[in-house]
C-alpha positions as CSV (number, residue, x, y, z in Angstrom):
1,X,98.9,93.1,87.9
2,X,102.0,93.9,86.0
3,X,105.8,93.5,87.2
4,X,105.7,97.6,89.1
5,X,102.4,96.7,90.7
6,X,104.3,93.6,92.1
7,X,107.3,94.9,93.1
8,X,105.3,98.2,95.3
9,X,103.0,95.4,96.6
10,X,106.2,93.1,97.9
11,X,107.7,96.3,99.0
12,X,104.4,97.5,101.2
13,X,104.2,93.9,103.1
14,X,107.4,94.1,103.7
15,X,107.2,97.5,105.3
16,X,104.0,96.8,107.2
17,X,106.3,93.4,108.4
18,X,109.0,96.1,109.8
19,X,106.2,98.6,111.7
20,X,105.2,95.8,113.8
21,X,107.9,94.1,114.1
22,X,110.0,96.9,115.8
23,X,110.6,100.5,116.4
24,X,112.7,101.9,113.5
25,X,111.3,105.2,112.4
26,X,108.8,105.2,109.7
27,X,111.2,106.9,107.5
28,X,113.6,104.6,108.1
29,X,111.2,101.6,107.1
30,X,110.4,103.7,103.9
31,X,114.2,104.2,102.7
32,X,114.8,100.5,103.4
33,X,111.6,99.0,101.8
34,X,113.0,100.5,98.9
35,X,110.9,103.7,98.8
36,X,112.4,107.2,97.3
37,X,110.1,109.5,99.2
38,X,108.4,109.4,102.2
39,X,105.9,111.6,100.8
40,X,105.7,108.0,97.7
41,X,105.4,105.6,100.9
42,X,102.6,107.3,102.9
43,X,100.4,107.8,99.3
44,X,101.1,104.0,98.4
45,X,100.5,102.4,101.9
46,X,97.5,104.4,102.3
47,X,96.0,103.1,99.5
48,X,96.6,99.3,100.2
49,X,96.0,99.5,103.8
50,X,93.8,102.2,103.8
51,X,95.5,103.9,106.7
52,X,98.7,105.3,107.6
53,X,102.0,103.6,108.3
54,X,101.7,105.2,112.2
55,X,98.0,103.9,112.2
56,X,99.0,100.7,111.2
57,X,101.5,100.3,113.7
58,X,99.7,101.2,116.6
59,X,96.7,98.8,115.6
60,X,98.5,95.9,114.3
61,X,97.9,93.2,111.2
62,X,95.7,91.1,113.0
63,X,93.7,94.4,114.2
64,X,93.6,94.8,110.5
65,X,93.0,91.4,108.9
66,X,96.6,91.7,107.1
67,X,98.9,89.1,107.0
68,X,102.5,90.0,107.7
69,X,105.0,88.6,105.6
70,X,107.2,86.1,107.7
């Protein structure tokens, strides 16, 4: 895994942290974990989590088997 792989990584568990841990819109959780697009953020989560940000929040990381990062 190089240093951008990383950094993306640390920036999805972050995000999937913020989508259960409160309401702030899913754009909003994009811009602040550091995401240009939306459009970036949706592609990248879906292909770690294999489903969507709004998926993931209304099923959860233990639904999931993902850890959240606290």
């Amino acid at each position: 895994m190089n240093v951008s792989q990383y950094v993306n990584e640390f920036r999805l568990a972050y995000a999937a942290d913020l989508l259960v841990s409160g309401n702030e819109s899913v754009a909003g959780i994009a811009e602040r974990s550091g995401f240009m697009t939306r459009s970036n953020f949706y592609r990248e989560f879906q292909r770690v989590y294999d489903q969507s940000p709004t998926e993931y929040r209304s099923t959860g990381p233990l639904a999931n088997g993902q850890p959240t990062t606290g």
